[in-house]
N, C-alpha and C positions, 0 to 999 in steps of 0.2 A: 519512485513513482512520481510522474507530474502531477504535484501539488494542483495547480490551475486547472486542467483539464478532471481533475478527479471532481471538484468542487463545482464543476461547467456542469457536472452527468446528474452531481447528486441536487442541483438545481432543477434540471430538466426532469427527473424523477419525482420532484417533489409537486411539482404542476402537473406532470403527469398521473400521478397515483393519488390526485387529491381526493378519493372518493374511500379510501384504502389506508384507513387510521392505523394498522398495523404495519405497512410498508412504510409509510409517514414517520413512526415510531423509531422504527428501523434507521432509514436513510437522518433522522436526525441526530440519532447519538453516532452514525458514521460519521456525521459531517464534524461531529463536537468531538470525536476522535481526531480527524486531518484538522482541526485547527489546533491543536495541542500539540500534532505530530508537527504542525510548521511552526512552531516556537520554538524546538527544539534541534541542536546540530543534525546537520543531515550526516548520513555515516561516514560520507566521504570527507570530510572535514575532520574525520577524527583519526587517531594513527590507526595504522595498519596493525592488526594483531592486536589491537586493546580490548580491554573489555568493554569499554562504553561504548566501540565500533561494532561491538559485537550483539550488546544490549541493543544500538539503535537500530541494525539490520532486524533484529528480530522485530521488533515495533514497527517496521516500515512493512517486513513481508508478513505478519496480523492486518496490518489495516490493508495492504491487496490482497490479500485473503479473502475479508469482509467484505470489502468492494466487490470483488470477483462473485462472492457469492450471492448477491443484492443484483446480481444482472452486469456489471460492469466489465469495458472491455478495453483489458489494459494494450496501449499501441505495440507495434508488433518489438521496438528495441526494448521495451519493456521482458515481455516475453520469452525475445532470446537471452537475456542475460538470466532471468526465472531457471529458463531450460538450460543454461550453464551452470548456474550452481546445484541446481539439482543433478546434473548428471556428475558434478564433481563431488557431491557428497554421495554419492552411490557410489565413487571410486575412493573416498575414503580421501579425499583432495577437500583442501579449504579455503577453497573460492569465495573472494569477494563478493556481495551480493549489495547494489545501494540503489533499492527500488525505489 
């Protein structure tokens, strides 16, 4: 997931919703998630088939999870690689996934 552009929405979200201390609420413990999530090796930096590749996949596609469901709209290569590893884990395939 682009780090920058996620941190661009949850800006423009938080100007936008200032009226809306629940969405406020929201969008700030996302934001204190994507700064934690960028201090940490992105998946692709880690070997292929490891577990800490496998732990940081999971952390990346939680927080566009989160995103996604806060209104957020992931660009479209984001997306197709989402809709690849999903349809390789419907086939029982264990696709790389480093949103």
């Amino acid at each position: 997931m682009n780090a920058n552009a996620l941190n661009a929405w949850i800006h423009e979200e938080m100007q936008a919703s200032s009226r809306d201390p629940k969405r406020q609420e929201r969008l700030k413990k996302l934001a204190e998630k994507a700064k934690a999530s960028a201090k940490h090796l992105h998946a692709e930096a880690l070997p292929v088939g490891s577990y800490q590749r496998q732990i940081a996949m999971v952390h990346q596609r939680k927080l566009a999870t989160e995103a996604m469901q806060l209104g957020y709209q992931m660009p479209d290569e984001d997306l197709q690689e989402l809709g690849l590893h999903v349809a390789g884990h419907a086939l029982g395939l264990g696709l790389g996934l480093s949103l």
